[in-house]
Backbone as ProteinMPNN parsed JSONL, in Angstrom:
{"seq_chain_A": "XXXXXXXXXXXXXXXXXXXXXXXXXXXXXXXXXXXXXXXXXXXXXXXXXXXXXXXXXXXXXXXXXXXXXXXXXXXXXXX", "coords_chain_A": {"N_chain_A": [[2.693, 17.754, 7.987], [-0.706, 17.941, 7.213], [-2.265, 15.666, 5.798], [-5.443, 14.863, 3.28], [-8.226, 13.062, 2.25], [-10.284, 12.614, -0.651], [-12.535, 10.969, -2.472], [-13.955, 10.76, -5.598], [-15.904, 10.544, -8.093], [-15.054, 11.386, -11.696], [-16.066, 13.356, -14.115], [-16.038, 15.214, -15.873], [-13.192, 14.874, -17.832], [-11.822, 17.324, -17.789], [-11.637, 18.616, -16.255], [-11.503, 19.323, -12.443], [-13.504, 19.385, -9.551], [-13.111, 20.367, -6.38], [-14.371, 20.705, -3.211], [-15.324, 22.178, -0.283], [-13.094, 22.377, 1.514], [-10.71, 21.456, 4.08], [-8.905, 23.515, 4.69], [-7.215, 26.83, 4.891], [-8.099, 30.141, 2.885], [-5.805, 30.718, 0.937], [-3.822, 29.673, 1.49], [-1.169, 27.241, 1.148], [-1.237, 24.532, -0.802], [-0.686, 20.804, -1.995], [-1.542, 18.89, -4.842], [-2.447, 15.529, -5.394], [-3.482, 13.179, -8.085], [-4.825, 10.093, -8.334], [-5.584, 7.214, -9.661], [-8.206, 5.111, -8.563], [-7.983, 1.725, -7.77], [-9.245, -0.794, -8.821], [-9.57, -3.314, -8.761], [-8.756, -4.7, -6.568], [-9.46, -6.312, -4.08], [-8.946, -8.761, -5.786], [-6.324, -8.406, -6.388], [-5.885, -8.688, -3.463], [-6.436, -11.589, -3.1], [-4.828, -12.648, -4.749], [-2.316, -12.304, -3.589], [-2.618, -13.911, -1.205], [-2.634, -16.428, -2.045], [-0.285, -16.488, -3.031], [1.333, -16.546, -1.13], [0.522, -18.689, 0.841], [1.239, -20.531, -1.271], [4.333, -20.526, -1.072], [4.501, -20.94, 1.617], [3.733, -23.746, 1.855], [6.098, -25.045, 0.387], [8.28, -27.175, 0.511], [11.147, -26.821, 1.363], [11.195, -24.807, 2.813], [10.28, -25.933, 5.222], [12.291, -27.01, 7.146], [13.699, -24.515, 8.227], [14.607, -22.992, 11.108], [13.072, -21.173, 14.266], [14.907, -19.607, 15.385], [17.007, -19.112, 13.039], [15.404, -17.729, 11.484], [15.336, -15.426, 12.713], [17.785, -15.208, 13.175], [18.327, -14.429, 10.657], [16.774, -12.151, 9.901], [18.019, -10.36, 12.085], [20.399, -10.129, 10.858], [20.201, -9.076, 8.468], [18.944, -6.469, 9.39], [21.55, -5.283, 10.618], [22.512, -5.107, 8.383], [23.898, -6.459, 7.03]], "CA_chain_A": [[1.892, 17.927, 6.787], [-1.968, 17.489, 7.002], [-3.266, 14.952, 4.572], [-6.855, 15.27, 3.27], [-8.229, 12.61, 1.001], [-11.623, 12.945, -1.086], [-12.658, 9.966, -3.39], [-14.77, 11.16, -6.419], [-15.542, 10.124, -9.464], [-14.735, 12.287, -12.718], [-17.909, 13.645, -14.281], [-15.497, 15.745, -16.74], [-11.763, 14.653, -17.551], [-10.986, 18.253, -18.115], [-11.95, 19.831, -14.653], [-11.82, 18.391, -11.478], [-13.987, 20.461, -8.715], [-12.642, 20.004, -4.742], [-15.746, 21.399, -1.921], [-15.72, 22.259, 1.304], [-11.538, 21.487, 2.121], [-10.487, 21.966, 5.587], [-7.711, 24.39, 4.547], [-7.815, 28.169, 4.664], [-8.001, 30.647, 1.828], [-4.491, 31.64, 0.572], [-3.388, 28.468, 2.369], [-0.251, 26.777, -0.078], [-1.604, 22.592, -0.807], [-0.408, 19.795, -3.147], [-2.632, 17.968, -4.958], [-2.405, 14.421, -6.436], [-4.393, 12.88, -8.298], [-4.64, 9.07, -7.971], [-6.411, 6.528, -9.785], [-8.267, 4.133, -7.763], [-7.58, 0.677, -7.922], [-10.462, -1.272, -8.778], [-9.3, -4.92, -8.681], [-7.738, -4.521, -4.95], [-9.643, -7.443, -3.7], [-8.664, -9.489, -6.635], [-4.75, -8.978, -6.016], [-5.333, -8.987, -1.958], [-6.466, -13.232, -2.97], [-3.532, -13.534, -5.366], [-0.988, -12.498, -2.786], [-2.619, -14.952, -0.133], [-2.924, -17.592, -2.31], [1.062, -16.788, -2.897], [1.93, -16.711, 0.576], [0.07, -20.189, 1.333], [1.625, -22.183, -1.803], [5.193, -20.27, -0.407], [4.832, -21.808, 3.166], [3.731, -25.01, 1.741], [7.384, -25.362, -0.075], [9.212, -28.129, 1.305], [12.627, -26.405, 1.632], [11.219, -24.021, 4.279], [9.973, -26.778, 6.377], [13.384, -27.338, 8.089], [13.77, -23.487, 8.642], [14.116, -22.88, 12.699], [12.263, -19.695, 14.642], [16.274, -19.101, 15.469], [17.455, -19.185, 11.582], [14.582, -16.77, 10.955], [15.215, -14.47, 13.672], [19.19, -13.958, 12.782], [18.534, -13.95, 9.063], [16.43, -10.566, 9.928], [18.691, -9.275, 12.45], [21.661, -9.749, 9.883], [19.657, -7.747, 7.425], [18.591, -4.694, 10.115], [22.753, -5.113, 10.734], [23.365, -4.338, 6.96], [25.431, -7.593, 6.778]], "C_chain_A": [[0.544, 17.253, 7.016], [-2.461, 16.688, 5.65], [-4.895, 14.693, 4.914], [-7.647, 14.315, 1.986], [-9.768, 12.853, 0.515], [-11.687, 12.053, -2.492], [-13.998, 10.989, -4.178], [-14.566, 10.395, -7.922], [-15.851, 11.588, -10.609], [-15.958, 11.823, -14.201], [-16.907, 14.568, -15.827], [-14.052, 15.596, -17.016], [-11.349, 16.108, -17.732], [-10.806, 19.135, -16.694], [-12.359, 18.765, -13.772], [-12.109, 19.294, -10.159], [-14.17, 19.946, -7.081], [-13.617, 21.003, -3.679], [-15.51, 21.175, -0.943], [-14.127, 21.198, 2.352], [-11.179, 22.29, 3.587], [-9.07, 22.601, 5.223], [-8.426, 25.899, 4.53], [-7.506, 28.935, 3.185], [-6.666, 31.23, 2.14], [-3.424, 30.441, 1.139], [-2.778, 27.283, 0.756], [-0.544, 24.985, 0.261], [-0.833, 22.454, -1.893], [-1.56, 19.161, -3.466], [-2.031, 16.799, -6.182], [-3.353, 13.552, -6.619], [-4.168, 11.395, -8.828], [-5.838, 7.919, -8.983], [-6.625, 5.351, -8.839], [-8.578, 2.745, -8.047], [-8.544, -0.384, -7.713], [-10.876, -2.735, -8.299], [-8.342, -5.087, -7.41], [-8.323, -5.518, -4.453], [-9.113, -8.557, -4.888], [-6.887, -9.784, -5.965], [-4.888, -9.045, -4.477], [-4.768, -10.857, -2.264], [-5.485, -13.693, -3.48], [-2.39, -13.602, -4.28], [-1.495, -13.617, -1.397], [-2.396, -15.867, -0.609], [-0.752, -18.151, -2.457], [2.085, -17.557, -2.117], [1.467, -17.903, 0.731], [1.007, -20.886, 0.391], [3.404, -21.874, -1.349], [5.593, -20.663, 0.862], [4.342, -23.357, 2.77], [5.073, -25.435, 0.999], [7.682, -26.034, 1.03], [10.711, -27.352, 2.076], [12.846, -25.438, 2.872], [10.82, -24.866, 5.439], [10.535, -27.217, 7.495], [13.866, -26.247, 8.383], [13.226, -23.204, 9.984], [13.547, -21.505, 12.628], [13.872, -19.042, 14.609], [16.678, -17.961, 14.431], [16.671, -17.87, 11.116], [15.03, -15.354, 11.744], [16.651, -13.842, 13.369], [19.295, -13.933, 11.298], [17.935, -12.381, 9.674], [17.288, -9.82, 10.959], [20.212, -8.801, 11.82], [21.251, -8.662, 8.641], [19.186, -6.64, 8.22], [20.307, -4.472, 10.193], [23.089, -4.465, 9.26], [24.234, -5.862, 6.334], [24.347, -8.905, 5.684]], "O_chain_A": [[0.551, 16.022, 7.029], [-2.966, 17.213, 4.658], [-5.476, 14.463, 5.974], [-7.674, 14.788, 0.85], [-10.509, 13.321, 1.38], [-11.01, 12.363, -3.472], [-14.773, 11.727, -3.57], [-13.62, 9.924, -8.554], [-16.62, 12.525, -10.396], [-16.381, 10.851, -14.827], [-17.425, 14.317, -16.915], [-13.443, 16.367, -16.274], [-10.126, 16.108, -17.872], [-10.029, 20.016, -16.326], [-13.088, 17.79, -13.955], [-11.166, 19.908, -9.66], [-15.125, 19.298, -6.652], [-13.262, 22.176, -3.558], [-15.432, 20.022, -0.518], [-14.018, 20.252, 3.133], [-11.396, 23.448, 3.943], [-8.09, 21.96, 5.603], [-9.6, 26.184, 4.294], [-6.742, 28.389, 2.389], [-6.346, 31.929, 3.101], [-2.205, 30.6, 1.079], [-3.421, 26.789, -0.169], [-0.175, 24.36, 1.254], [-0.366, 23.336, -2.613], [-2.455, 18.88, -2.668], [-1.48, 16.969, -7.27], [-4.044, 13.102, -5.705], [-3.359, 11.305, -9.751], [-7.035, 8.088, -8.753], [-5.705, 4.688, -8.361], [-9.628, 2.607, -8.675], [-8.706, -0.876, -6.596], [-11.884, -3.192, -7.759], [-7.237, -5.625, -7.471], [-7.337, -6.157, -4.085], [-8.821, -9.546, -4.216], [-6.386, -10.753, -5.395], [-3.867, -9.538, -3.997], [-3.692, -11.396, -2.007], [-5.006, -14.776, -3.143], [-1.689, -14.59, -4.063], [-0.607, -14.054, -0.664], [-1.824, -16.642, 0.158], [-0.134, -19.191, -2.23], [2.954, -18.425, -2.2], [2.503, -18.564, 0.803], [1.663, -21.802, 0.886], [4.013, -22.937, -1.234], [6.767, -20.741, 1.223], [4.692, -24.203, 3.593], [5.085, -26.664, 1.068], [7.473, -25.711, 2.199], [11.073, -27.484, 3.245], [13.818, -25.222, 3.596], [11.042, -24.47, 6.583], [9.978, -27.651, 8.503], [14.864, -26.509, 9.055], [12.029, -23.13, 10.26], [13.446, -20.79, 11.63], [14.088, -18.068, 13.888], [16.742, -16.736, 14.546], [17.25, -17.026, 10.433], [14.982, -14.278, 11.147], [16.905, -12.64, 13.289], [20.284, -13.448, 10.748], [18.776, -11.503, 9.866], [17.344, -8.603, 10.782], [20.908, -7.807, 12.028], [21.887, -7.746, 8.121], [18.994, -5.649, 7.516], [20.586, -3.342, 9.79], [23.812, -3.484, 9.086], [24.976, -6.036, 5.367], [24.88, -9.916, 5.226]]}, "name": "protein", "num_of_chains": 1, "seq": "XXXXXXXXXXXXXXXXXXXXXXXXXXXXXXXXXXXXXXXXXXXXXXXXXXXXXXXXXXXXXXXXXXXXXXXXXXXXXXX"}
């Protein structure tokens, strides 16, 4: 499946007009239509700031490379 994306902004909510698509005429597409997500740098900083006060927890501090390594291969196992 060829994906084809085309950012625009909406000039009329009733009609939305797609130019110059690399598909042919008679040629069967999907189309979805996506709002774009304005505050995406905002949540990138929340989830770092997550992740930092998450590795500063004490309780992971005594967590080996080992411990880490067969917790995830017990979860690719299913177990």
């Amino acid at each position: 499946m060829q994906t084809y994306r085309r950012r625009l902004v909406i000039e009329d909510p009733k009609r939305v007009v797609l130019t110059d698509l690399p598909f042919q005429a008679g040629q069967s597409v999907e189309v979805l239509v996506l709002e774009e997500e304005v505050d995406r740098d905002r949540r990138v900083e929340d989830l770092k700031r997550l992740l930092k006060d998450t590795q500063a927890l004490s309780q992971l501090k005594s967590i080996t490379e080992e411990e880490i390594a067969a917790e995830i291969a017990a979860y690719r196992e299913g177990r």
